[in-house]
FIKOL-522682 format. One record per residue: residue number from 1; residue in one letter; x, y, z of N, C-alpha, C in turn. Coordinates in Angstrom, 2 decimals. Each point is the difference from the previous one (the first is absolute). Layout:
BEGIN
PT   num   residuo        nx        ny        nz       cax       cay       caz        cx        cy        cz
PT   NUM         a         X         Y         Z         X         Y         Z         X         Y         Z
...
***
This chain:
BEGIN
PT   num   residuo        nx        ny        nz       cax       cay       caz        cx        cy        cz
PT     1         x     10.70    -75.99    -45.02     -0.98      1.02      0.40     -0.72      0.55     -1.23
PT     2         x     -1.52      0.25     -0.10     -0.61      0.86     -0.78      0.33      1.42     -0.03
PT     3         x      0.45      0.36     -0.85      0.80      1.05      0.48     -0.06      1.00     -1.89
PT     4         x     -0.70     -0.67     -0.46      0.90      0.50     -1.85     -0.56      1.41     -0.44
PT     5         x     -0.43      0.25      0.76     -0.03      1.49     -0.75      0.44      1.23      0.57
PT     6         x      0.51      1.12     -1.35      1.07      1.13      0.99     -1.30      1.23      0.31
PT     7         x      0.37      0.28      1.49     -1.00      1.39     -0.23      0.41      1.20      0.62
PT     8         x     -0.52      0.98     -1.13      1.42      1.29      0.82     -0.67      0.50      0.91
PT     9         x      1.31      0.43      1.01      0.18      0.92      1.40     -0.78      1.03     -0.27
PT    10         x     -0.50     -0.02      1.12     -0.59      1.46      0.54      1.56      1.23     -0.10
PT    11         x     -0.64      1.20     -0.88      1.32      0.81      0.03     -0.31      1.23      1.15
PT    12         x      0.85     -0.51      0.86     -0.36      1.18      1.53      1.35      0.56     -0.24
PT    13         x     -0.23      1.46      0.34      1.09      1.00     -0.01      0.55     -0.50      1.12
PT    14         x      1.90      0.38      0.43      0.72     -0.42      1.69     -0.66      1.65      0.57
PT    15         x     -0.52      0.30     -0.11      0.28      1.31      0.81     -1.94      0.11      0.19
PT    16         x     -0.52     -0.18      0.68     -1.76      0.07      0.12      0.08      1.63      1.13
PT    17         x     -1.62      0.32     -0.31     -0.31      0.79      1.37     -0.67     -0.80      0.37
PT    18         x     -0.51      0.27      1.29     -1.11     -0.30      0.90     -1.47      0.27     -0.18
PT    19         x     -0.59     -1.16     -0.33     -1.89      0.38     -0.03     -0.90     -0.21      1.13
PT    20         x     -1.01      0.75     -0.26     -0.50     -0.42      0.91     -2.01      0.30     -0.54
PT    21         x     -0.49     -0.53      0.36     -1.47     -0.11     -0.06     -0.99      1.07      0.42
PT    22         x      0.85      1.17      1.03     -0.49      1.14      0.13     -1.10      0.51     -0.54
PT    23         x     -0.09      0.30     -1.63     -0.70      0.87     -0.48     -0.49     -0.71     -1.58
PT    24         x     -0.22     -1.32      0.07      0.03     -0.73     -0.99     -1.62      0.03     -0.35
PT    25         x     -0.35      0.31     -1.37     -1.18     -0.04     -0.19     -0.28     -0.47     -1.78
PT    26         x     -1.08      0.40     -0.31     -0.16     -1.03     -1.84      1.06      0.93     -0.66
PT    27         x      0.54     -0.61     -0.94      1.21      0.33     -0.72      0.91      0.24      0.32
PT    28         x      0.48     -0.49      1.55      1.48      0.22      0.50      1.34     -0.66     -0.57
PT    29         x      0.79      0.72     -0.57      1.27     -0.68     -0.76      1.13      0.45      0.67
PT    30         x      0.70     -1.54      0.64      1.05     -0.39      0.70      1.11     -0.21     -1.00
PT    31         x      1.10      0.75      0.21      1.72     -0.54     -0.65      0.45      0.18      0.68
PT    32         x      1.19     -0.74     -0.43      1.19      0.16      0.48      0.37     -0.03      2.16
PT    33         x     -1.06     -1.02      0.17     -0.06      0.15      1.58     -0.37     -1.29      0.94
PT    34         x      0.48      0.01      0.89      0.00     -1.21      0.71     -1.03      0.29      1.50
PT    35         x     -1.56     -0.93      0.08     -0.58     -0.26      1.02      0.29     -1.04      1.07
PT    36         x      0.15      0.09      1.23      0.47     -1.19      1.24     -0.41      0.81      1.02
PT    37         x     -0.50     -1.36      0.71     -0.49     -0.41      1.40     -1.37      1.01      0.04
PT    38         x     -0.73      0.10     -0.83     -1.26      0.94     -0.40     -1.67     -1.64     -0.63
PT    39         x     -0.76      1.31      0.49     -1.55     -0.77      0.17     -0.76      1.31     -0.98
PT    40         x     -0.91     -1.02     -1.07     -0.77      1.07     -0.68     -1.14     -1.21     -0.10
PT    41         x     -1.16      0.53      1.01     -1.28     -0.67      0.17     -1.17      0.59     -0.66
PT    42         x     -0.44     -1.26     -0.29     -1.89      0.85     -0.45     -0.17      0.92     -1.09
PT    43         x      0.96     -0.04     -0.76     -0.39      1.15     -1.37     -0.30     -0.31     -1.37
PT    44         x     -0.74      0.50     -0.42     -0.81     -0.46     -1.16      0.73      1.12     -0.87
PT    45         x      0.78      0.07     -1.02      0.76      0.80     -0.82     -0.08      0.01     -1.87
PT    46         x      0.22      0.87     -0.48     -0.61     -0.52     -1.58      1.48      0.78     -0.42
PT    47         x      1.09     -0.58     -0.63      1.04      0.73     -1.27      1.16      0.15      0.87
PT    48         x      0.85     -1.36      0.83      0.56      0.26      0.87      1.20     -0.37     -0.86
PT    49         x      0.89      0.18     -0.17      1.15     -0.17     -0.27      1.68      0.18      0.61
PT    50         x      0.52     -1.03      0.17      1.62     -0.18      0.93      0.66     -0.67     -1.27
PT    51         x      1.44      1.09     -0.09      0.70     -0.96     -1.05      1.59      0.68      0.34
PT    52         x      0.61     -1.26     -0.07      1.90      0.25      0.90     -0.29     -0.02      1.52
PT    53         x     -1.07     -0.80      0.41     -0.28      0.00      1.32      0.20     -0.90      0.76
PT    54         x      0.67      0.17      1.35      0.11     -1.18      0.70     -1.09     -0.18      1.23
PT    55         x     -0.42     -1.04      0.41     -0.52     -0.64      1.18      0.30     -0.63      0.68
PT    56         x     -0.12     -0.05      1.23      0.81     -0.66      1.13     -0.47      0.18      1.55
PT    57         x     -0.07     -1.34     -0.03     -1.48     -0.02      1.74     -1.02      1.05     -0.24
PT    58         x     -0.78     -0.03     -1.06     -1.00      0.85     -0.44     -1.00     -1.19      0.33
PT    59         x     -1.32      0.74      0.48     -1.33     -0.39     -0.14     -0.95      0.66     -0.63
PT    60         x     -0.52     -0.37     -0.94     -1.22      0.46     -0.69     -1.38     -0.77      0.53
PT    61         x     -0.67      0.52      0.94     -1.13     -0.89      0.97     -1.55      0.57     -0.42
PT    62         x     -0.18     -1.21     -1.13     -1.68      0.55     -0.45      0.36      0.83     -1.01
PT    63         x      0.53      0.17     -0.98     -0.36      0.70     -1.12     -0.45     -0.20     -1.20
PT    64         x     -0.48      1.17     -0.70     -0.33     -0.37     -1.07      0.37      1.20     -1.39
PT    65         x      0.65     -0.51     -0.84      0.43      0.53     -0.86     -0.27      0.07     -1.12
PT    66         x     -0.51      1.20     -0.89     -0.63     -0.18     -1.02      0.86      0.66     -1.28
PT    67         x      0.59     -0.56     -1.33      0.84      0.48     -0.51      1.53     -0.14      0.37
PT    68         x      0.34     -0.36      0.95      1.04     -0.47      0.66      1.06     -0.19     -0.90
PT    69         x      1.37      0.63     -0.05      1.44     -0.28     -0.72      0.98     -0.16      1.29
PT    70         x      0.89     -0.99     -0.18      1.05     -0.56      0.48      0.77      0.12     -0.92
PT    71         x      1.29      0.64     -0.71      1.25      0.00     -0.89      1.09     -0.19      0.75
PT    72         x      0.72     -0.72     -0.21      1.63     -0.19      1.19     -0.49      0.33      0.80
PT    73         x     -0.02     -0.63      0.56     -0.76     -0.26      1.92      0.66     -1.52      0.13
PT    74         x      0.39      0.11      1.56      0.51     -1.23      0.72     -1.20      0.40      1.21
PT    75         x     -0.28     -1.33      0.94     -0.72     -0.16      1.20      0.96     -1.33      0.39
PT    76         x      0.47      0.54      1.46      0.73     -1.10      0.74     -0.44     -0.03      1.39
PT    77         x     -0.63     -1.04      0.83     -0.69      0.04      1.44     -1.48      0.80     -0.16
PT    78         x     -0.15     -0.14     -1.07     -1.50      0.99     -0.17     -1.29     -0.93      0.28
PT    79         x     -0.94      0.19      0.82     -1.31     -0.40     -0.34     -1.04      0.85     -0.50
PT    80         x     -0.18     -0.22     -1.18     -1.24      0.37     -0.89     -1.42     -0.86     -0.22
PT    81         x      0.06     -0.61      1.32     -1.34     -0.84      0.06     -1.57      0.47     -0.28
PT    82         x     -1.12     -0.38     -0.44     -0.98      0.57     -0.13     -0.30      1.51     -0.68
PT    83         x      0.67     -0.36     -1.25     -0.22      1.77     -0.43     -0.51     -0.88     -1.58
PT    84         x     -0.83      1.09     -0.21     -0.25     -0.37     -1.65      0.92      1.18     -0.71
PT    85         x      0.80     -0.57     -0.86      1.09      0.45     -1.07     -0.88     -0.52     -1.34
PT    86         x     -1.29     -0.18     -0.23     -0.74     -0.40     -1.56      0.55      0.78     -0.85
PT    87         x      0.77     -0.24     -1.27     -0.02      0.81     -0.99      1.31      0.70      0.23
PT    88         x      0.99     -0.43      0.67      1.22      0.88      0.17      1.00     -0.43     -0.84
PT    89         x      0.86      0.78     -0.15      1.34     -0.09     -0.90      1.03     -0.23      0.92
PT    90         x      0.69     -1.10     -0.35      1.79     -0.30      0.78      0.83     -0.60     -0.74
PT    91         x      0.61      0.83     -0.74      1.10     -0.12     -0.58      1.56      0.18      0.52
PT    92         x      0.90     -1.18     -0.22      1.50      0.09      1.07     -0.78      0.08      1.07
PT    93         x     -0.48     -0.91      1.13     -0.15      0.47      1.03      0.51     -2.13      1.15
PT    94         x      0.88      0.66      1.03      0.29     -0.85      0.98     -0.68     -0.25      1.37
PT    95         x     -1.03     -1.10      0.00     -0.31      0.09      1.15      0.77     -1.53      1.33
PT    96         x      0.66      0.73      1.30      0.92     -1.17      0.34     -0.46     -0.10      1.32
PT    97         x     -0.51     -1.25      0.50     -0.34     -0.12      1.45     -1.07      0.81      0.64
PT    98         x     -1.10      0.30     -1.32     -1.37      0.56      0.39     -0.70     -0.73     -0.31
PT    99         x     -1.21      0.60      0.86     -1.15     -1.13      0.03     -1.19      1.45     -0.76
PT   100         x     -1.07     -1.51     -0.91     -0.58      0.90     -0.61     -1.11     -1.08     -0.06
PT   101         x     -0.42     -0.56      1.23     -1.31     -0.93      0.62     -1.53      0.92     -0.23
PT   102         x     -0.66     -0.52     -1.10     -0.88      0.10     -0.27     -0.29      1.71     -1.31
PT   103         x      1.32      0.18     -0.02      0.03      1.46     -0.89     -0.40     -0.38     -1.84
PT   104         x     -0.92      0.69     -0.12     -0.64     -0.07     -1.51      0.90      0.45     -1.26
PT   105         x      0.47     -0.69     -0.51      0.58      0.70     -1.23     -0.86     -0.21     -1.45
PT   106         x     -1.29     -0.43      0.24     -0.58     -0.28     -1.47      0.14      1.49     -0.63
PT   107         x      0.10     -0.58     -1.41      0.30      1.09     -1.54      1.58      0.29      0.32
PT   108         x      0.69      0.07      0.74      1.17      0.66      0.37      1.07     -0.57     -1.27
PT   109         x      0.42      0.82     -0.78      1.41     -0.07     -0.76      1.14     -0.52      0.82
PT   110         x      0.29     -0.81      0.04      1.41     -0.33      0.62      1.35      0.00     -0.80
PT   111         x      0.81     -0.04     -0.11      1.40      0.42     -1.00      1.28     -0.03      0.81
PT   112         x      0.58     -1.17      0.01      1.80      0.36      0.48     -0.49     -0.38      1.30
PT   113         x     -0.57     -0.92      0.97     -0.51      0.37      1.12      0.81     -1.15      1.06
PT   114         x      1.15     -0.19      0.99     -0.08     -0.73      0.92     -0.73     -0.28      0.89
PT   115         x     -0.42     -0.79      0.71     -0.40     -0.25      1.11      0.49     -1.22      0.79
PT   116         x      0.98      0.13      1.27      0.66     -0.37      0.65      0.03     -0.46      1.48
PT   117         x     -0.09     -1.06      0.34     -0.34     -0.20      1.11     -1.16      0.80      0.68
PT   118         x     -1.09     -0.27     -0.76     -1.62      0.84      0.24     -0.74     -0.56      0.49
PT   119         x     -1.22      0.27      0.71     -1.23     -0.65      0.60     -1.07      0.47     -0.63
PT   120         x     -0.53     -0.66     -0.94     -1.21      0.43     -1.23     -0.93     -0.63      0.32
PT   121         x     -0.24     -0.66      1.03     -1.09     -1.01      0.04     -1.34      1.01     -0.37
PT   122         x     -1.06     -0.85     -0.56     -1.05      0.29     -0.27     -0.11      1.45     -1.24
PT   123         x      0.74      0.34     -0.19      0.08      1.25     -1.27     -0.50     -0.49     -1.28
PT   124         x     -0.41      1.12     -0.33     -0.89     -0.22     -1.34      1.08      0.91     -1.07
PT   125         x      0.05     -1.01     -1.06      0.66      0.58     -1.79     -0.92     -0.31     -0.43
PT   126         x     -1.02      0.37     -0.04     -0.91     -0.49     -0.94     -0.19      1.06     -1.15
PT   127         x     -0.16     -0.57     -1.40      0.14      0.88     -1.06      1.47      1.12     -0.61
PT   128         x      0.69     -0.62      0.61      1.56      0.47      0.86      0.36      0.00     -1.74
PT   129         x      1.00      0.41     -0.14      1.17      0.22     -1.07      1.11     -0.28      0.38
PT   130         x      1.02     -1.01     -0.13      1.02      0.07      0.83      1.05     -0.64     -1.02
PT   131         x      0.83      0.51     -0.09      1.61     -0.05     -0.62      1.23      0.25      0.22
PT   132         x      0.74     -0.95      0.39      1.25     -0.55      0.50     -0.48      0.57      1.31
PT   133         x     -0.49     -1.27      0.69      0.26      0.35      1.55      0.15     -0.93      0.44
PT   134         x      1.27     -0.56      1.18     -0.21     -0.87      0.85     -0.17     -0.20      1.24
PT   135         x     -0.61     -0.78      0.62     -0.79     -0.24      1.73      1.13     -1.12      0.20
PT   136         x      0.90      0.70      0.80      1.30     -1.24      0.50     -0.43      0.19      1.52
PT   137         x     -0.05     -1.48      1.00     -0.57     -0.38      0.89     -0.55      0.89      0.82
PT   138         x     -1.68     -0.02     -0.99     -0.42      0.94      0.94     -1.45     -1.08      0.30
PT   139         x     -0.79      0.57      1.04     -1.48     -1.11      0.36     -0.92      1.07     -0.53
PT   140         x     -0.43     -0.82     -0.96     -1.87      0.33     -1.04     -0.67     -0.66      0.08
PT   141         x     -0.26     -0.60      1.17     -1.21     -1.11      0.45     -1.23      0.96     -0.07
PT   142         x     -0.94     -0.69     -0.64     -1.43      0.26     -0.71     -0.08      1.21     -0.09
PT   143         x      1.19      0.50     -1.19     -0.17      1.24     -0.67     -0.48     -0.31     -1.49
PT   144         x     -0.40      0.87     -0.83     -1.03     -0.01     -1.12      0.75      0.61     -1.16
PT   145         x      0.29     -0.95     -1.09      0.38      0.94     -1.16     -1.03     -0.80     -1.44
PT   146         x     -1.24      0.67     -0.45     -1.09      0.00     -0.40      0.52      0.70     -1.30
PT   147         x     -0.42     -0.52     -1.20     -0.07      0.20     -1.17      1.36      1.20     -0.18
PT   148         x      1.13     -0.78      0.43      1.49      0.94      0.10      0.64     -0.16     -1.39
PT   149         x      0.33      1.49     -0.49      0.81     -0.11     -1.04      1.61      0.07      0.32
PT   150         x      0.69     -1.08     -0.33      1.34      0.28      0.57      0.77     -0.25     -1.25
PT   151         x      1.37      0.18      0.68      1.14     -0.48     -1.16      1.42      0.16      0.73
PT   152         x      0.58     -1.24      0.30      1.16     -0.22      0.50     -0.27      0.63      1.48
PT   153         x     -0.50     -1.23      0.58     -0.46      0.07      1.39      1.17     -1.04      1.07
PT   154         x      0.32      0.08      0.80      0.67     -1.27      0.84     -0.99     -0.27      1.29
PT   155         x     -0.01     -1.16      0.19      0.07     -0.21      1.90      1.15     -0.82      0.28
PT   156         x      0.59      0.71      1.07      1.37     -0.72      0.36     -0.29     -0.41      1.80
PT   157         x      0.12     -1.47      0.08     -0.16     -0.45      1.32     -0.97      1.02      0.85
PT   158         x     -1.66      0.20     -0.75     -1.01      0.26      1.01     -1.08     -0.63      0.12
PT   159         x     -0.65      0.54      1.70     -0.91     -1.02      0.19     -1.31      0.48     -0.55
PT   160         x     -0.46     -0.96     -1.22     -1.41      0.45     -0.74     -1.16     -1.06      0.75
PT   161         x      0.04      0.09      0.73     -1.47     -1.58      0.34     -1.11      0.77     -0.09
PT   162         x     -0.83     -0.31     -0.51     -1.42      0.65     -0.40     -0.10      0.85     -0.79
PT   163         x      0.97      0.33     -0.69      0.28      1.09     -0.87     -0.99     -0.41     -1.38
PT   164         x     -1.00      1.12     -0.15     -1.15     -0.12     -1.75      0.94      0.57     -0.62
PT   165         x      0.35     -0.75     -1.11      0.07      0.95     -1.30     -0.43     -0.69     -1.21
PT   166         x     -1.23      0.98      0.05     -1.02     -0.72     -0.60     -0.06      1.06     -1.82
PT   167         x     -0.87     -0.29     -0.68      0.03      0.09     -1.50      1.46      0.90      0.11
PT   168         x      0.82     -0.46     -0.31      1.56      0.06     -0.08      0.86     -0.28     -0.74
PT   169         x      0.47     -0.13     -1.17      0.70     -0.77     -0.84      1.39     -0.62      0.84
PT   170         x     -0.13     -1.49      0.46      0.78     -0.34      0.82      1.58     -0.12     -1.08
PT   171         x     -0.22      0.26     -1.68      1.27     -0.90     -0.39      1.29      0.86      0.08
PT   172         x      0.82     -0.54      0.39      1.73      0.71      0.39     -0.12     -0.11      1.56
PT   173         x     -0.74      0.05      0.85      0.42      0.60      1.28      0.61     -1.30      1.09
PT   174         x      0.81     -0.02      0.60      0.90     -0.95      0.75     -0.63      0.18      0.66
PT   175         x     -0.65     -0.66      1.04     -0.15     -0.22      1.29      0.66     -1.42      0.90
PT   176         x      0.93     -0.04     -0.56      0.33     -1.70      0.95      0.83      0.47      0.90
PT   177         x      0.93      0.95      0.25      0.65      0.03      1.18     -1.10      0.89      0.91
PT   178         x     -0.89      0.15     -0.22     -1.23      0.34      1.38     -0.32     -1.01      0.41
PT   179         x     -0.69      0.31      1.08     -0.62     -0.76      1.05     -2.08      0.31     -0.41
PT   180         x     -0.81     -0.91      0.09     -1.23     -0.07     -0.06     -0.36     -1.51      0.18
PT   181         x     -1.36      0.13      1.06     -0.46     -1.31     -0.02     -1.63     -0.25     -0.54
PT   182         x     -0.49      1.24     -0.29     -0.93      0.29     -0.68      0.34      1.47     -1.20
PT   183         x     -0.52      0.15     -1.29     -0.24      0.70     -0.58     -1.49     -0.14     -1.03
PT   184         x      0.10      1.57     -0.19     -1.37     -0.35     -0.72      0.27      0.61     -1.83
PT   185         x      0.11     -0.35     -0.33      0.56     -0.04     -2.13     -1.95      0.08     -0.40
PT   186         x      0.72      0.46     -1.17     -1.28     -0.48     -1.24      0.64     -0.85     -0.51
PT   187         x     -0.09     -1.52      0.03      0.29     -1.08     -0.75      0.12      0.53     -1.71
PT   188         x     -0.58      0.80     -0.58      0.38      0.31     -1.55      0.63      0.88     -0.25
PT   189         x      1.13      0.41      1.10      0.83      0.81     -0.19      1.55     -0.34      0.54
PT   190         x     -0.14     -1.13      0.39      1.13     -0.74      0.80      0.61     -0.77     -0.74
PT   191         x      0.37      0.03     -1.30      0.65     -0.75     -0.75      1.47      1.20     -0.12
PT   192         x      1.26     -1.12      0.03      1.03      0.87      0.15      0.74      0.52      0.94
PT   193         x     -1.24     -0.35      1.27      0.88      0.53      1.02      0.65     -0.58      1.13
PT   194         x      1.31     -0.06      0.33      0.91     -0.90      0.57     -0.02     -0.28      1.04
PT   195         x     -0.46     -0.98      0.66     -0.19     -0.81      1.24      0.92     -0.53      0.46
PT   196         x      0.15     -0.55      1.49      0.83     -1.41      0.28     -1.35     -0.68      0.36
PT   197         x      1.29     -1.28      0.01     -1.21     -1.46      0.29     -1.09     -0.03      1.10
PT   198         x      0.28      0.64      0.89     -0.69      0.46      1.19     -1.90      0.68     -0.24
PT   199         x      0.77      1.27     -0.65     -1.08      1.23     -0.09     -0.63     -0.91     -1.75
PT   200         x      0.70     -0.81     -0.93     -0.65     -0.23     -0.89     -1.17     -1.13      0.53
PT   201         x      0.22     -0.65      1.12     -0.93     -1.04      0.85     -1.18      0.70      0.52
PT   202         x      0.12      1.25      0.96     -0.68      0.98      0.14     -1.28      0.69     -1.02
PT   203         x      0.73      0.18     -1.29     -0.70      0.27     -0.89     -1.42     -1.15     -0.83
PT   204         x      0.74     -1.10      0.04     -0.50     -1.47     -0.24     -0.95      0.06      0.50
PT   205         x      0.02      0.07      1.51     -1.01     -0.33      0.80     -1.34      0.87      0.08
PT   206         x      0.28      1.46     -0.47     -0.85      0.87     -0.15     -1.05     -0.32     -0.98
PT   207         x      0.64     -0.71     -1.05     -0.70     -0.37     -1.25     -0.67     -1.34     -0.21
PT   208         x      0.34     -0.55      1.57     -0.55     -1.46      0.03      0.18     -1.12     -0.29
PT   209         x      1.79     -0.11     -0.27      0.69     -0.74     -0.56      0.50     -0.76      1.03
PT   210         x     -0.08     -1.30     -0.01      0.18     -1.05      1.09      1.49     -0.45     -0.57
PT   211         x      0.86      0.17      0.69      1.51     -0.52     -0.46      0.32     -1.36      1.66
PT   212         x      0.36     -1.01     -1.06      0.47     -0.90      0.72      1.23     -1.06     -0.13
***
């Protein structure tokens, strides 16, 4: 398994209160507290910050977040679909068995970050920062990571088919235990980066290389 890099836990206190979305407006700062089975639709917010926070069967439907911090935060059964998070901070943060179909993370700092059995299809990293994070079988079909600065990234058994990652420095990054039957690379940045025989045929063919 792709699996080589360590990334630390989200540090959640055992003892949380209860949050809730009530009275949440720009500069609302969440500790030490746990949101479930709750809906926060349609809000456009600037200086939001949750940190020692848990999530759980949370929906965030349509948002948009400006300034955005995530610190120790877990999300488990969460859908955060369709929200722009541009420019947010997530550091230690677990996301497990959420779907985050079509949600924007370009500029976003990433740091320490799981993502676990997720549904990312179509999401944008573009311009992203991302360090030690791994995507263990999650589906990122024709999601976008565009001129991404990373460092010690994994994909572990997910489905990337159509997946751009385009002006990218492809060298270090494993991709052979994924699945893709199309990708889209900058050919001058794809030196280095580890294929199987399959997806390296794939690549061939993009470039017009007749193998027989």
């Amino acid at each position: 398994m792709n699996a080589s890099i360590k990334i630390a836990q989200p540090r959640i206190p055992s003892r949380l209160t209860t949050g809730n979305f009530d009275e949440i407006d720009h500069e609302s700062y969440y500790t030490n507290c746990q949101f479930k089975d709750c809906t926060l639709s349609n809000m456009r917010l600037e200086s939001i910050c949750f940190q020692h926070v848990s999530f759980v069967n949370v929906t965030f439907d349509q948002c948009q977040f400006t300034r955005f911090e995530c610190l120790d935060v877990t999300f488990e059964g969460c859908n955060i679909s369709n929200n722009e998070w541009i420019g947010g901070t997530f550091h230690r943060i677990s996301f497990k068995d959420t779907k985050f179909l079509g949600t924007n993370f370009a500029e976003a700092s990433i740091v320490d970050a799981h993502f676990d059995h997720c549904i990312g299809n179509y999401s944008s990293f573009n311009y992203a920062s991302i360090k030690q994070v791994r995507f263990q079988d999650c589906s990122l079909i024709e999601s976008e990571l565009f001129e991404v600065n990373w460092k010690k990234l994994d994909f572990v058994t997910c489905q990337l088919d159509r997946m751009s990652i385009m002006q990218t420095n492809l060298n270090g990054l494993d991709l052979s235990d994924s699945d893709f039957e199309d990708l889209a690379v900058s050919i001058d940045l794809i030196k280095g980066c580890k294929l199987n025989a399959t997806q390296a045929l794939i690549i061939a063919n993009r470039l017009g290389i007749l193998i027989v």
